[in-house]
ROVEX-434815 format. One record per residue: x, y, z of N, C-alpha, C in turn; residue in three letters. Coordinates in Angstrom, 1 decimal. Example, Ala and Ser with C-alpha at 12.3 -4.5 7.8 and 13.67 -1.06 7.14 Angstrom:
<nodes>
NODE     npx     npy     npz    capx    capy    capz     cpx     cpy     cpz  residuo
NODE    13.2    -5.7     7.8    12.3    -4.5     7.8    13.2    -3.3     7.8      ALA
NODE    12.8    -2.2     7.1    13.7    -1.1     7.1    12.9     0.0     7.9      SER
</nodes>
This chain:
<nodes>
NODE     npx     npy     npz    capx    capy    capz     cpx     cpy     cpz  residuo
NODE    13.1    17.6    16.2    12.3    16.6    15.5    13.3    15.6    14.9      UNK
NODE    13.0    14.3    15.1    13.9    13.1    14.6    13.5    12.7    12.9      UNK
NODE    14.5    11.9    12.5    14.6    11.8    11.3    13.0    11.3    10.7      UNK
NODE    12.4    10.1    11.2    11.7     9.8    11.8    10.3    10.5    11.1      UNK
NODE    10.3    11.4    12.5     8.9    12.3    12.0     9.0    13.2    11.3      UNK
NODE    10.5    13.7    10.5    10.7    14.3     9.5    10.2    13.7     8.0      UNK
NODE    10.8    12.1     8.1     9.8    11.5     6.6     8.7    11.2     6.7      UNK
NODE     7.7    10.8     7.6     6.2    11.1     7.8     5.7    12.3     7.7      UNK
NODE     6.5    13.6     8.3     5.7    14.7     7.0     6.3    15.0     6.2      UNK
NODE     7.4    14.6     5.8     7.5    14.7     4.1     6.3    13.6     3.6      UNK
NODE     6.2    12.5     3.5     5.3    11.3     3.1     3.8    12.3     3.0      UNK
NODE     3.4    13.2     4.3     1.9    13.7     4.3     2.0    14.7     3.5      UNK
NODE     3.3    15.5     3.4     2.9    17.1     2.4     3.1    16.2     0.9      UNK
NODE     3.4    15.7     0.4     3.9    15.1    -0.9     2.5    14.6    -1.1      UNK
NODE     1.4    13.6    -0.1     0.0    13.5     0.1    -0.6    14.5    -0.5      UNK
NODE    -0.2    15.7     0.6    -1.1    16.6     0.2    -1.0    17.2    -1.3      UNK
NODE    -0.6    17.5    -1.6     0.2    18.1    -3.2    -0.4    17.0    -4.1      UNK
NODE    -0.2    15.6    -4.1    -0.7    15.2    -5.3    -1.9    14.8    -4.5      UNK
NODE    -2.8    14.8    -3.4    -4.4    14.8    -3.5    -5.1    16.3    -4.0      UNK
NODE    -4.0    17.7    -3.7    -4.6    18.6    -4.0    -4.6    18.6    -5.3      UNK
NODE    -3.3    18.0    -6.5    -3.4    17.7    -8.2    -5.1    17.2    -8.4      UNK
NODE    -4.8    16.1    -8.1    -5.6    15.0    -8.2    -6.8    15.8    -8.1      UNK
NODE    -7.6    16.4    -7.3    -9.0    16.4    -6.9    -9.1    18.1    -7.6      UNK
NODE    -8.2    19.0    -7.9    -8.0    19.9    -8.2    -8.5    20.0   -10.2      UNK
NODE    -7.5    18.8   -11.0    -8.1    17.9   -12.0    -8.9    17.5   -11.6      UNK
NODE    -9.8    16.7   -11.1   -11.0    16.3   -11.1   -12.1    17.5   -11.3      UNK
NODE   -12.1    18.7   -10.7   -12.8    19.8   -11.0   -13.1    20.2   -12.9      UNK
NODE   -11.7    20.4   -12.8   -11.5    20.7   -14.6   -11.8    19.5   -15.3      UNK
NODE   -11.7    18.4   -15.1   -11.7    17.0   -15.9   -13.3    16.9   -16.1      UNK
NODE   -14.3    17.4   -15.1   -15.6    17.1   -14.9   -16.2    18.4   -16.3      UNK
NODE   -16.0    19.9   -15.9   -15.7    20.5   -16.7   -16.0    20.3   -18.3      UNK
NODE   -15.1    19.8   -18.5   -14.3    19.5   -20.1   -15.6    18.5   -20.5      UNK
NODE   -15.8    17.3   -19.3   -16.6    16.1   -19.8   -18.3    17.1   -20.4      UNK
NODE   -18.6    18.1   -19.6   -19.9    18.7   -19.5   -19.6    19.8   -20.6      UNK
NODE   -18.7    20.2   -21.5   -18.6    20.8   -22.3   -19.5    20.2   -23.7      UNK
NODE   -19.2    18.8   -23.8   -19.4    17.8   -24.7   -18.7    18.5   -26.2      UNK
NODE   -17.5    18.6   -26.2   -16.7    19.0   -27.2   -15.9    18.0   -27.6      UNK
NODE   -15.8    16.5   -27.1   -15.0    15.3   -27.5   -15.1    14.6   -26.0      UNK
NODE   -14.4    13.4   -26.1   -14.4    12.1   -25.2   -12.6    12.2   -25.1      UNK
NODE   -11.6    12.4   -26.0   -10.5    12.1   -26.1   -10.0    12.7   -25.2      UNK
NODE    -9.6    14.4   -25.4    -8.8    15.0   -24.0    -9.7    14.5   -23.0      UNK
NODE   -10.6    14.6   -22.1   -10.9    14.6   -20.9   -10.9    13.1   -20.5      UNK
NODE   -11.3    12.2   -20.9   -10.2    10.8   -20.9    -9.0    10.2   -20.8      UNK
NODE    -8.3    11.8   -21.6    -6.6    11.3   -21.2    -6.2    12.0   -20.1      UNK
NODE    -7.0    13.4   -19.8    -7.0    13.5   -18.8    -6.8    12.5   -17.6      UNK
NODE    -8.1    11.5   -17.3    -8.7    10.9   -16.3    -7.8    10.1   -16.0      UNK
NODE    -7.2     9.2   -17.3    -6.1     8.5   -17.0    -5.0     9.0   -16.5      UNK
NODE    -4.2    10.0   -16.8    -3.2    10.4   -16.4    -3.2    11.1   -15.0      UNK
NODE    -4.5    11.4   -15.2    -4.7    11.6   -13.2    -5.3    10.8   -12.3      UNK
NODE    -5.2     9.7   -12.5    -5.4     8.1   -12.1    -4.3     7.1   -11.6      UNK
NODE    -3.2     7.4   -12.8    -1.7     6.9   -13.3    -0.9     7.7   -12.0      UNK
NODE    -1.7     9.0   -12.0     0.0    10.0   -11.4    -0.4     9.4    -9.7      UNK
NODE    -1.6     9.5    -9.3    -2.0     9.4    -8.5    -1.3     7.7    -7.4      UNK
NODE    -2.2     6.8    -8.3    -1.9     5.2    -8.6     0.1     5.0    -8.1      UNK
NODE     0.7     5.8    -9.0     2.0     5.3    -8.8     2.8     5.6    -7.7      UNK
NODE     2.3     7.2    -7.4     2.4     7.5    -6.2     2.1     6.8    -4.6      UNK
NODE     0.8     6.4    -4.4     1.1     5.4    -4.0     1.5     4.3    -3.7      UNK
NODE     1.9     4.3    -5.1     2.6     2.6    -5.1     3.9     3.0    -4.5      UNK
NODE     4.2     3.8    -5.0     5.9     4.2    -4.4     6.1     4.4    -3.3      UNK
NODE     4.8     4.9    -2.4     4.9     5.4    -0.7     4.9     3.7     0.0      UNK
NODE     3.9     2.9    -1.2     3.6     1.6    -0.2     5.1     0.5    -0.5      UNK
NODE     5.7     0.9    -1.3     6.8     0.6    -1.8     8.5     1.0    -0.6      UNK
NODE     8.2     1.8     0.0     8.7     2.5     1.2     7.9     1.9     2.5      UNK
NODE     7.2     1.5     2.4     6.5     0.7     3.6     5.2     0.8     4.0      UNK
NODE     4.7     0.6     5.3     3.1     0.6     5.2     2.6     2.3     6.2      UNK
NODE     3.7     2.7     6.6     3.9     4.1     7.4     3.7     4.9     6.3      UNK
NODE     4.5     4.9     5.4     4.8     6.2     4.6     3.1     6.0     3.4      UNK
NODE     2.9     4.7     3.2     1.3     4.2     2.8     0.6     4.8     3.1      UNK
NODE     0.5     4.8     4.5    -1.0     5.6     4.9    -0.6     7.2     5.3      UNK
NODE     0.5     7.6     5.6     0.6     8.7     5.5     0.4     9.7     4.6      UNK
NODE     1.0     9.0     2.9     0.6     9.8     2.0    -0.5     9.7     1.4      UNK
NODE    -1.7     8.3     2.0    -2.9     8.3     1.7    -3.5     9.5     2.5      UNK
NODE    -3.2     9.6     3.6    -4.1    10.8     4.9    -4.2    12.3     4.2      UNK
NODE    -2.5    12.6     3.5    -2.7    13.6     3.1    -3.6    13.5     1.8      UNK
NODE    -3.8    12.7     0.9    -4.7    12.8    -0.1    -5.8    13.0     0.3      UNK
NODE    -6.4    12.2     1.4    -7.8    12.7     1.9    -7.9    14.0     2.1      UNK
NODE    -7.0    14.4     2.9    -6.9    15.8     3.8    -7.0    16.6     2.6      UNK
NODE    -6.5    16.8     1.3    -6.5    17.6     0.5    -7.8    17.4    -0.3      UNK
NODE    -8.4    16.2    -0.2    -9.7    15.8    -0.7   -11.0    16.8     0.1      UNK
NODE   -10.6    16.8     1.3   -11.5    17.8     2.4   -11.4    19.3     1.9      UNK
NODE   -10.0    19.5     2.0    -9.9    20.9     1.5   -10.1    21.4     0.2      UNK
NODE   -10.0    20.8    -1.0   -10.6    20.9    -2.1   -12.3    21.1    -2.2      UNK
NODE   -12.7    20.2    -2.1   -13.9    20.2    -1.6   -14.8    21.4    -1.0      UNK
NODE   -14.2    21.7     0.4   -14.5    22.8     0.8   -14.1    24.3    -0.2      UNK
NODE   -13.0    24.2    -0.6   -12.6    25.3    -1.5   -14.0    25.3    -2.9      UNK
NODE   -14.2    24.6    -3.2   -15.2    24.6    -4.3   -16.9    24.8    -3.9      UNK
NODE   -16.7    24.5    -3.0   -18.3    24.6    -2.1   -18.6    26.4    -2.4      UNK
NODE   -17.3    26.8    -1.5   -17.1    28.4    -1.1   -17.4    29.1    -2.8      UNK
NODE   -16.7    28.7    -3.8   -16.6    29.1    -5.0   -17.8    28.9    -5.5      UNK
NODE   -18.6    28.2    -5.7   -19.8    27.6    -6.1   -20.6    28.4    -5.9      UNK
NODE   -20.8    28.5    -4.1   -22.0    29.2    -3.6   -22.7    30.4    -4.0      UNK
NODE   -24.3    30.4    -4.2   -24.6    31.6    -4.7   -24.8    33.0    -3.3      UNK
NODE   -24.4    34.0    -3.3   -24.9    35.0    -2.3   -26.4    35.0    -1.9      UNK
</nodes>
């Protein structure tokens, strides 16, 4: 494997990791909101998993438009898999 397609999947697993944060907090962030115990934490939450998300990005598109979409693919991908992981957890027997 060339250098190459070694930083395009670093760029996708780095994807994956902060889409699986990201959507991972969004479960708990949703949570907290439906508690109705305050607006403050689950707000700083939201931001800061907006921010971590956001910069990340910016930093892959910052590296170019390859390593852009690659670490956007793994965000999805980890958006799929989250998703499905909560479905499974959810479901009633």
């Amino acid at each position: 494997m060339d250098a190459a397609a070694m930083t395009d999947m670093l760029w996708l697993i780095v994807g994956l990791a902060a889409g699986t944060a990201h959507f991972g907090l969004l479960r708990w962030n949703t949570a907290l909101y439906l508690t109705g115990a305050g607006l403050a934490r689950p707000l700083g939450i939201q931001a800061v998993r907006l921010a971590a998300t956001t910069l990340l990005l910016a930093f892959a598109a910052s590296h170019g438009v390859l390593p852009l979409l690659t670490a956007t693919a793994g965000v999805l991908l980890a958006r799929l898999v989250v998703v499905r992981l909560v479905r499974r957890m959810t479901a009633q027997p």
